[in-house]
N, C-alpha and C positions, 0 to 999 in steps of 0.2 A: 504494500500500500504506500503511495508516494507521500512524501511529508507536505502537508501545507505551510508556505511561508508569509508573509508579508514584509512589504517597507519598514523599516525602522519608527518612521515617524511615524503611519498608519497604528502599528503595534503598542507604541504608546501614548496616542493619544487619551485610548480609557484608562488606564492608569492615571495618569494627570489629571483628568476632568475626578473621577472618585476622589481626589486626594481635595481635590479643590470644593468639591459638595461635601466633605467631611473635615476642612478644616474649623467651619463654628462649633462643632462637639467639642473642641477642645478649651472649650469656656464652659464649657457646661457644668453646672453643679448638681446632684442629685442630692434630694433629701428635703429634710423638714428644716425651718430655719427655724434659731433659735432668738432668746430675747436680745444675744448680741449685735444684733442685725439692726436692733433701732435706733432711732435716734438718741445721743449721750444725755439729751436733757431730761429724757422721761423718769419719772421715778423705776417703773418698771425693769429699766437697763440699768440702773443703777442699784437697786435689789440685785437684779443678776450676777453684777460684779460683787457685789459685798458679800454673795454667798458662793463667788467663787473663789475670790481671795483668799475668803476664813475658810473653807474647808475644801478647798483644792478642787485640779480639774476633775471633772467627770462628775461632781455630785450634781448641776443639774442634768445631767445626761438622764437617760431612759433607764427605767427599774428593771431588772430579771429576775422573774421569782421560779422556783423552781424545785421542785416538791417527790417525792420518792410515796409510790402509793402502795400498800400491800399486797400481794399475791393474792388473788383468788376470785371477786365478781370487781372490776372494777368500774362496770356499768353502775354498780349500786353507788358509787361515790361521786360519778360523775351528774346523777341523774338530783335535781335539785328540784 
């Protein structure tokens, strides 16, 4: 079976055009913002920092709770 080739510059023209439709991803930020985001005068972003100073980063971050159930009907514990 014969190999197909092309021009050079034909061959990368779609490369280049992808690179150029996906350079604004590279600003992107995913996720939720937090109260850092606001403006410095609010009392709210100022709570923020006072309670991330005093007890370091991550405590307003997100909680993980996470629980060890016993063996046996665990539908029974689930079912409220």
């Amino acid at each position: 079976m014969p190999r197909q080739t092309c021009p050079p510059a034909t061959c990368r023209w779609p490369l280049v055009e992808r690179l150029l439709l996906a350079a604004p991803l590279l600003r992107v930020h995913f996720g939720i913002p937090d109260d850092f985001s606001l403006p410095t005068g609010l009392s709210q972003r100022e709570a923020f920092v006072l309670i991330d100073e005093g007890f370091g980063p991550g405590t307003n971050g997100p909680l993980l709770v996470v629980a060890s159930l016993p063996k046996g009907k665990p539908q029974a514990f689930t079912d409220a």
